[in-house]
KEGU-378121 format. One line per 5 residues: number of its first residue (from 1); their letters; for each residue x, y, z of C-alpha. Coordinates in nm, 2 decimals. Example, Ala and Ser with C-alpha at 12.3 -4.5 7.8 and 13.67 -1.06 7.14 Angstrom:
BEGIN
1) as) 1.23:-0.45:0.78 ~ 1.37:-0.11:0.71
# end
This chain:
BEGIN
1) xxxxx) 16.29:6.06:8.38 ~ 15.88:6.03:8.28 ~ 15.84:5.94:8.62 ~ 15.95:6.23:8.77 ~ 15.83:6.43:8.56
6) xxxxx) 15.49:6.25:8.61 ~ 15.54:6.27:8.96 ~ 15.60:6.66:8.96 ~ 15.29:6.71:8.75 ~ 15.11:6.51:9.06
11) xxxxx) 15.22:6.76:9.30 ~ 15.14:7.05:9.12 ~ 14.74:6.95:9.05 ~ 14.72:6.81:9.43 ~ 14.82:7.14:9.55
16) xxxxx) 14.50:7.24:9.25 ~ 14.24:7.00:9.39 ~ 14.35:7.14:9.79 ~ 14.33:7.41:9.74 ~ 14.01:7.54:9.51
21) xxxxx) 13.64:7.50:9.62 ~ 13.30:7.52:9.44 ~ 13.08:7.78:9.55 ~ 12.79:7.83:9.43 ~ 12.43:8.00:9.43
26) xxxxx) 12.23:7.85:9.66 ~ 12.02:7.93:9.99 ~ 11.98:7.77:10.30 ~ 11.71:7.71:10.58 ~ 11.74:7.73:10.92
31) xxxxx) 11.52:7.58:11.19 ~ 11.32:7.86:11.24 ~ 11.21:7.77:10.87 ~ 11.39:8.11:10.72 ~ 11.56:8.08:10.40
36) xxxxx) 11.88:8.28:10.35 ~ 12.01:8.29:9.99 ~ 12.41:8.33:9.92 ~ 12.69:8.06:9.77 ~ 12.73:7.68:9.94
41) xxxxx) 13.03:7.49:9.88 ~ 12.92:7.20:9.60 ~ 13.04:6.90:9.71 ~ 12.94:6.51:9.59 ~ 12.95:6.19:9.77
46) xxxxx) 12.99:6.19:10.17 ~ 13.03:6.56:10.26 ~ 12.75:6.66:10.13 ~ 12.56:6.47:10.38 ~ 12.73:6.54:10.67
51) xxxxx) 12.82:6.95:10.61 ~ 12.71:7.26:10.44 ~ 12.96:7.54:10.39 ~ 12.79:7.88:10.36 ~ 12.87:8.26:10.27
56) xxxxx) 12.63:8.55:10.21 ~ 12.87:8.69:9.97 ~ 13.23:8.57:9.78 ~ 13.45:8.82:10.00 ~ 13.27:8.67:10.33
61) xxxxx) 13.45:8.40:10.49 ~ 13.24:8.04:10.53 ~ 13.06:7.90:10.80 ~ 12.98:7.55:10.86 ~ 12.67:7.38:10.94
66) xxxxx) 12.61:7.03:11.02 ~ 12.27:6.88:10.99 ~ 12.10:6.99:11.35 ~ 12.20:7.36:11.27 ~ 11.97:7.37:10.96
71) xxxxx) 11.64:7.24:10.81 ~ 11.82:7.21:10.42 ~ 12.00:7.37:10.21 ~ 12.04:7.37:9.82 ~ 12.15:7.48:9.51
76) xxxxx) 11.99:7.71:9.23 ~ 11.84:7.47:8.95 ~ 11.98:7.18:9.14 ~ 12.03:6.96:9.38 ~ 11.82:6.99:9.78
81) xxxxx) 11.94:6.86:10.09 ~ 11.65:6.82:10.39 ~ 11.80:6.74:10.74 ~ 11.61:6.41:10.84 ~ 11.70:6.14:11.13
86) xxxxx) 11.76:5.80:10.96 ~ 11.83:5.47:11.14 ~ 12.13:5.33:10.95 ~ 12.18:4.96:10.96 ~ 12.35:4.86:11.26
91) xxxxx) 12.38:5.24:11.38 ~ 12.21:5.45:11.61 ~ 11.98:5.70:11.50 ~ 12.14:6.02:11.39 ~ 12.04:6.35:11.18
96) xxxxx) 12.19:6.39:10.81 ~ 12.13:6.57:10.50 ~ 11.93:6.36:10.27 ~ 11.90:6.47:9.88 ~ 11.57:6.50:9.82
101) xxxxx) 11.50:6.31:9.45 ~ 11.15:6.41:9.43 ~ 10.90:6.64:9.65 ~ 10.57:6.58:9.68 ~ 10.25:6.38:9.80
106) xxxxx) 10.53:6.12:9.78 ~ 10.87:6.25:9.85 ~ 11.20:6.02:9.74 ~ 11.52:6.08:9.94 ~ 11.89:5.95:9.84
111) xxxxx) 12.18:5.89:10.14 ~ 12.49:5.75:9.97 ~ 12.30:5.51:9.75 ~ 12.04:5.40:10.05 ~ 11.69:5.57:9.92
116) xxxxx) 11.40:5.65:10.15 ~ 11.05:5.73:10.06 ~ 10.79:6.00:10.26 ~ 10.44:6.01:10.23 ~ 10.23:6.15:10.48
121) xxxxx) 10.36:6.06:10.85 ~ 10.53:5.77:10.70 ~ 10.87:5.78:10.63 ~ 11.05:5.42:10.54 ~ 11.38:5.31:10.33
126) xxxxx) 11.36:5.11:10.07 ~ 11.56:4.76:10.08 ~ 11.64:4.48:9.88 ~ 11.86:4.26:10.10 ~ 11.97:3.96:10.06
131) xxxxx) 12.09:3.57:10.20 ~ 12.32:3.35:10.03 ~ 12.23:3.01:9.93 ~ 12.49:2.73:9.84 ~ 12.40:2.47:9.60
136) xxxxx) 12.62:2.19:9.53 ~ 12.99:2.45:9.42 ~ 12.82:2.72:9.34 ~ 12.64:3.00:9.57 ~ 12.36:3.18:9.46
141) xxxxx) 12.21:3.56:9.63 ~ 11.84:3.53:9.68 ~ 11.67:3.87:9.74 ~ 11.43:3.99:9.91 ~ 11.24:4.27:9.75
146) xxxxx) 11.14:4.41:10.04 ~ 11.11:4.75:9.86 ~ 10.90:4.65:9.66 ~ 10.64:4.57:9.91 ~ 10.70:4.93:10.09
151) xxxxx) 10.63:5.10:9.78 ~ 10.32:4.87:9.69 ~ 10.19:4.96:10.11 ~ 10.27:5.36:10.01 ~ 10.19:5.38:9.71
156) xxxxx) 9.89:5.12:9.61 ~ 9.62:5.40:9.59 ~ 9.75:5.52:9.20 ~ 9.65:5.20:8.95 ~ 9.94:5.42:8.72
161) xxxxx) 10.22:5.26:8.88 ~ 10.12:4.94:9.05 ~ 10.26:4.73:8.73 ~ 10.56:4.97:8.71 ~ 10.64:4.92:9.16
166) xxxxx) 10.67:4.51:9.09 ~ 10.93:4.58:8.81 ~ 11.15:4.83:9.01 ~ 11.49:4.83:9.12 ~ 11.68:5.01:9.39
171) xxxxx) 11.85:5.28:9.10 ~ 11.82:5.65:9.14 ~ 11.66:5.72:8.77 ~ 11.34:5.40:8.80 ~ 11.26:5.52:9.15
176) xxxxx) 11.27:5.89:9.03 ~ 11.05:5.82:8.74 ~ 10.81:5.62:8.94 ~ 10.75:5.87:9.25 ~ 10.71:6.18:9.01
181) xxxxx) 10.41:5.94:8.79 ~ 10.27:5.86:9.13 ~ 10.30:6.24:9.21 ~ 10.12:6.37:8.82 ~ 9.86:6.06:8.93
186) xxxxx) 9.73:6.26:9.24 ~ 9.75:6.58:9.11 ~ 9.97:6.79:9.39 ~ 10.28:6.97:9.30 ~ 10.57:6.74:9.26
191) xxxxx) 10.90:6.87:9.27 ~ 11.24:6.76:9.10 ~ 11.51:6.99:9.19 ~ 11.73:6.82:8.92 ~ 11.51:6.81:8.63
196) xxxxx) 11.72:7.07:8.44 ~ 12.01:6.83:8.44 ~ 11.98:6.54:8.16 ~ 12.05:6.21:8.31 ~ 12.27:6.15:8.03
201) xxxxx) 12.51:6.38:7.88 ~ 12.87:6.34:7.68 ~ 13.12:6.61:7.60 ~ 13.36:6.54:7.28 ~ 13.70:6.65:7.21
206) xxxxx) 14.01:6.63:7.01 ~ 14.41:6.63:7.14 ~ 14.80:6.65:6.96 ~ 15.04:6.55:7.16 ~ 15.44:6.39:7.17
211) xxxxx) 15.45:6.02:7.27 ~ 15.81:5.96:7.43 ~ 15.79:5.54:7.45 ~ 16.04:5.24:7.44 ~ 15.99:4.91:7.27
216) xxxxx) 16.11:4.59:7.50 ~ 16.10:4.24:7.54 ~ 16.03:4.04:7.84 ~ 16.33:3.85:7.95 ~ 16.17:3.63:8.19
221) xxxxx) 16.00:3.44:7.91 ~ 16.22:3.50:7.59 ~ 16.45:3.26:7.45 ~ 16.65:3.46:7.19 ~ 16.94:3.64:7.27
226) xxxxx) 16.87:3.98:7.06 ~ 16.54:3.97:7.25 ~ 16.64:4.05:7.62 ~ 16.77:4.37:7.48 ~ 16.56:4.72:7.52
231) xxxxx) 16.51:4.84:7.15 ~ 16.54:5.19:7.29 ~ 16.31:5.49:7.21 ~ 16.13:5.68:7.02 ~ 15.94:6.02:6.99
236) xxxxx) 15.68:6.08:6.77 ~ 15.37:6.31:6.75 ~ 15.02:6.14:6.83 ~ 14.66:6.26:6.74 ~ 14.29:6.15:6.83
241) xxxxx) 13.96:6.22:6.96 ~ 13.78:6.12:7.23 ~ 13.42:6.14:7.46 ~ 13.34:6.21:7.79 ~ 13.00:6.06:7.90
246) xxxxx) 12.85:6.19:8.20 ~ 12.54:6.13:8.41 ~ 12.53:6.44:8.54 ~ 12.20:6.34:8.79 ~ 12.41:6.12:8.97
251) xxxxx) 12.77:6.27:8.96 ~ 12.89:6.55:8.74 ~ 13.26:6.54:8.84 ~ 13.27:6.15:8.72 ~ 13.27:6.02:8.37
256) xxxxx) 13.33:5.71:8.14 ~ 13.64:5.81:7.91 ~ 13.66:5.64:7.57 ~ 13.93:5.78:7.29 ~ 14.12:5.68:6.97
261) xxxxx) 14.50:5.81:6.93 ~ 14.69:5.73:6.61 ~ 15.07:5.75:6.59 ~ 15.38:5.54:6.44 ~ 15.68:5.47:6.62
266) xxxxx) 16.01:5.30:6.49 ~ 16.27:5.17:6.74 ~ 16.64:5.00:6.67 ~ 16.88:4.78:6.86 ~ 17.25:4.71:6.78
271) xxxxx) 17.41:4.40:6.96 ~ 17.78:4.37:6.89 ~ 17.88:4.03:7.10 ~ 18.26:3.88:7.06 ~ 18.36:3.51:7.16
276) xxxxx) 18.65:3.29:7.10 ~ 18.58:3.16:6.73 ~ 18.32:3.40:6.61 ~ 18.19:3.74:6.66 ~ 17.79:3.80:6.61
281) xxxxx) 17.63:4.20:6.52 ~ 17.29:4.18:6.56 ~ 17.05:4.47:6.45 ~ 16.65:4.47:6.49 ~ 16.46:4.73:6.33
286) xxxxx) 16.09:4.81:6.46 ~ 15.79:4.99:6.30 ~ 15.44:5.00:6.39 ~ 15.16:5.22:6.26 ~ 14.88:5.17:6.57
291) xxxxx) 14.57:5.31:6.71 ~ 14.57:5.31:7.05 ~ 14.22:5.26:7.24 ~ 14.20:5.39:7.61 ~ 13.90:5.30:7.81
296) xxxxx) 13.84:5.41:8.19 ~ 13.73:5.67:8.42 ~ 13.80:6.07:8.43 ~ 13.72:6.21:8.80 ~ 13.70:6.58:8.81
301) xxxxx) 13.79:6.82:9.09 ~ 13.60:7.16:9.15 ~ 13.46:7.31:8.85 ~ 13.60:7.60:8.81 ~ 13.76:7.84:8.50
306) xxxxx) 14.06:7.56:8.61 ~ 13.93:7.23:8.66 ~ 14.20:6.97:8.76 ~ 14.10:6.61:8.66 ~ 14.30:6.22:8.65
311) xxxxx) 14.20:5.96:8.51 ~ 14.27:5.56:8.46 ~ 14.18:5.30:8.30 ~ 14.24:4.97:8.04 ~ 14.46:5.07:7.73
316) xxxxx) 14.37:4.88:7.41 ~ 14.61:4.89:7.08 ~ 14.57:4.80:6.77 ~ 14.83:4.74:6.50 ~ 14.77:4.84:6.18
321) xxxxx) 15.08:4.75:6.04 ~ 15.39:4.62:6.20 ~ 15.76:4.54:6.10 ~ 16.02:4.41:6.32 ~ 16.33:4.35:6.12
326) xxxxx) 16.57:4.11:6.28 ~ 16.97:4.08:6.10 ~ 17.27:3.88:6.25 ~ 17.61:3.88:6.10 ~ 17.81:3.56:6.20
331) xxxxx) 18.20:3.69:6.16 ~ 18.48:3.51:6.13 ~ 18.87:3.57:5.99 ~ 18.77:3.37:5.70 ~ 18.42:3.46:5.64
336) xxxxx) 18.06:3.62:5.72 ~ 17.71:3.48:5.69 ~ 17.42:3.73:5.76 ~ 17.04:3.63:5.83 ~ 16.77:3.83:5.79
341) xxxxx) 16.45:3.74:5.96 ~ 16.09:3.91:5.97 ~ 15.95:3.90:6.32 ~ 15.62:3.88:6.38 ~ 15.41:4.05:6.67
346) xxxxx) 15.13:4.04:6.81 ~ 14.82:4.27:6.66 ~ 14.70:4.33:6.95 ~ 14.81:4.44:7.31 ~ 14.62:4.51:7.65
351) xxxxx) 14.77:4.75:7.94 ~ 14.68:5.03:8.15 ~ 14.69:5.38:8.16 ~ 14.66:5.65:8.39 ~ 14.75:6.07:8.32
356) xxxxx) 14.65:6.39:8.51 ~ 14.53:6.67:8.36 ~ 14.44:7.04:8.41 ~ 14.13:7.18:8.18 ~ 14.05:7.58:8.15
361) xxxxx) 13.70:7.69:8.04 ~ 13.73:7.94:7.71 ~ 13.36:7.95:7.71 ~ 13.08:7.82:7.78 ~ 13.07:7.54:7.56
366) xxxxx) 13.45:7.54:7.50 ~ 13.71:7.40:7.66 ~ 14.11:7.36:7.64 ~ 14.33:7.13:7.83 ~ 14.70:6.98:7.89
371) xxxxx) 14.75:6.62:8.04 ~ 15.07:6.42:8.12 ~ 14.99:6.05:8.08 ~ 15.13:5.71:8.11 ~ 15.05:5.39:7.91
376) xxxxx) 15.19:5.08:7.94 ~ 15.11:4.79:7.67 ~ 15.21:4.42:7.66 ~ 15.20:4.16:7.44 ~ 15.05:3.80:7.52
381) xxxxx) 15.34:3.57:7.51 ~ 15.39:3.35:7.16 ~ 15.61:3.12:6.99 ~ 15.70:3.26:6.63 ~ 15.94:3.11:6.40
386) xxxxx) 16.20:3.24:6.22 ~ 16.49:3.12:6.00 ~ 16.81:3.24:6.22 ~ 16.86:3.34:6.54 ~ 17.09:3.30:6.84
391) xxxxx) 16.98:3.13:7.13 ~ 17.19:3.11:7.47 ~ 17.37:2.81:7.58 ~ 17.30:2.66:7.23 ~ 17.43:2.91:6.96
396) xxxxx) 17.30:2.97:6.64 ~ 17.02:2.77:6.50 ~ 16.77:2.76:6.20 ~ 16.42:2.72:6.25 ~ 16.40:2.74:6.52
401) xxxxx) 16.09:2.83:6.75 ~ 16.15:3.16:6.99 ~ 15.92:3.21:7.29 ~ 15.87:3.59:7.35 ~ 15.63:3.87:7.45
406) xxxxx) 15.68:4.20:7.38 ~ 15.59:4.54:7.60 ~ 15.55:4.89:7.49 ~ 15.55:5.21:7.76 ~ 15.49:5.54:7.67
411) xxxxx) 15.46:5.87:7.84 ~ 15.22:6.15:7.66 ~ 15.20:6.49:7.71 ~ 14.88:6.64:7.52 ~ 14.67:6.91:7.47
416) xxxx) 14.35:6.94:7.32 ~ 14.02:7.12:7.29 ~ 13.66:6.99:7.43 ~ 13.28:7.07:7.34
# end
């Protein structure tokens, strides 16, 4: 049943992320160097190398344009694309949209992670390859730092940087830091169309929800009988807050997810099993008080007043207290024994999660959302003892040592407000 209601949800936001695009204010230039202001079609990663949708106005229809058809294009207050040839690794030469990182006396280009510096009538990417070396088992990468020496040719006439250049790695925020010092060092303009966004950024919420979940046992690796039974389910309410942390320079549509949910669940089995001298009723009661730790990663679709999100990750949870009550009544015409037994379980379980999620902007710093999600837990697998229990193929026993791991899945439907 979660899963097809899970699976519904699905449909419903892929026929959201389809079907909504992004425009925003923004301008292009053609190659007769004329700039045209209007909306372009945001896009991240790939696409916005290769294409730029434009329309004067939102009731005009888009056009396309591929990198020969314009000089750039960009966005108000953020990112520029410049239309350069590059000669990709093992490819021919071919035109692209670049991002231009920084503009000026030294000018620093991104291309999917690949960065290129401009100065002058030079224009060279930077590159830290590498070879493999094996030594005895183990294999070792040994780079080459060629960047290091392009940026020391380019940029050796500013003594500012020269410590900072044999430091410096091949990551978006050193290199933009460098190129705009080497740029205040020779006093031209210097340009960095991103500077209004912070390069870190987090956005903090709170959610309620109902957690429908079942309570299980592993039967490939459990030994007692009253084990290898589903303890059913259970619905309870769930609350918790959580952050969003964003590094909006590089991608605003992709953040790290951390949150802590609190809920208590309680689950029961009944076992009524007849043979030919005795007849066993078995009952295990189950309570647990937990907080529930999911880490991961929330990808966001257009940004719009409804913006459509998943997200997946590594579920961590944490009991703070836990009862598993385990009693077995041995019958027989003449009499009854009952044991009772405390279980105990493991304080800690690792699993995954992974929900969908539609968000709608209330305001500008406001926002409210609903999410269907899916978290599965498991226990490692243990020996506990116990003073009764029945084990297959040898009856009842007393102290006896049970082999078992324990699994919890839940489905969640939230809501929830974010700042």
């Amino acid at each position: 049943m979660t899963q097809r209601i899970l699976l519904i949800f699905s449909l419903c936001l892929a026929q959201q992320f389809y079907a909504q695009n992004d425009f925003r204010k923004g301008f292009i230039i053609n190659n007769l160097g004329e700039t045209i202001h209007g909306l372009i079609n945001y896009r991240e990663g790939a696409k916005s190398n290769e294409m730029c949708e434009f329309k004067r106005s939102e009731d005009q229809e888009a056009t396309s344009y591929s990198p020969t058809q314009l000089a750039g294009y960009g966005f108000e207050n953020d990112a520029y694309f410049s239309s350069k040839n590059i000669n990709a690794t093992g490819e021919s030469a071919q035109r692209m949209f670049l991002e231009v990182l920084v503009q000026g006396t030294a000018t620093l280009y991104n291309y999917r992670g690949r960065f290129y510096i401009e100065k002058g009538t030079e224009f060279k990417e930077l590159v830290n390859d590498f070879t493999e070396e094996q030594i005895g088992t183990e294999v070792f990468k040994k780079y080459t730092n060629r960047h290091i020496g392009t940026l020391t040719l380019l940029l050796n006439d500013c003594d500012d940087v020269k410590n900072r250049i044999q430091k410096i790695k091949l990551v978006e925020r050193s290199l933009t830091l460098l190129v705009e010092k080497y740029n205040a060092c020779k006093g031209g303009t210097s340009i960095s169309y991103k500077d209004n966004k912070p390069w870190v950024d987090a956005n903090f919420g709170v959610l309620t929800g109902v957690n429908f979940s079942s309570f299980s046992y592993n039967e490939s690796v459990t030994e007692a009988g009253f084990f290898t039974n589903d303890l059913g389910g259970n619905t309870t309410l769930m609350f918790g807050a959580f952050a969003d942390i964003f590094a909006p320079r590089i991608n605003e549509r992709i953040a790290f997810h951390i949150g802590v949910n609190y809920l208590s669940t309680k689950y029961t089995m009944h076992e009524f099993e007849e043979s030919f001298i005795y007849n066993y009723e078995r009952n295990v009661k189950a309570k647990f008080n937990k907080l529930s730790v999911p880490i991961g990663m929330r990808f966001f679709f257009s940004k719009n007043t409804f913006t459509p999100y998943f997200n997946i990750g590594l579920s961590n949870t944490f009991a703070l207290k836990s009862s598993v009550r385990y009693t077995e009544e041995q019958q027989s015409t003449d009499f009854v024994i009952t044991k009772e037994d405390e279980i105990k379980s493991r304080n800690y379980k690792l699993g995954y999660w992974a929900g969908l999620g539609l968000k709608k902007r209330i305001s500008n710093n406001i926002s409210a959302f609903i999410e269907a999600r899916y978290d599965y837990a498991y226990g490692s697998p243990s020996n506990i003892e116990f003073a009764g229990a029945y084990v297959f193929g040898s009856g009842p026993r007393d102290g006896i040592q049970v082999y078992h791991q324990d699994n919890t899945s839940s489905f969640q439907v939230l809501i929830g407000i974010q700042l």
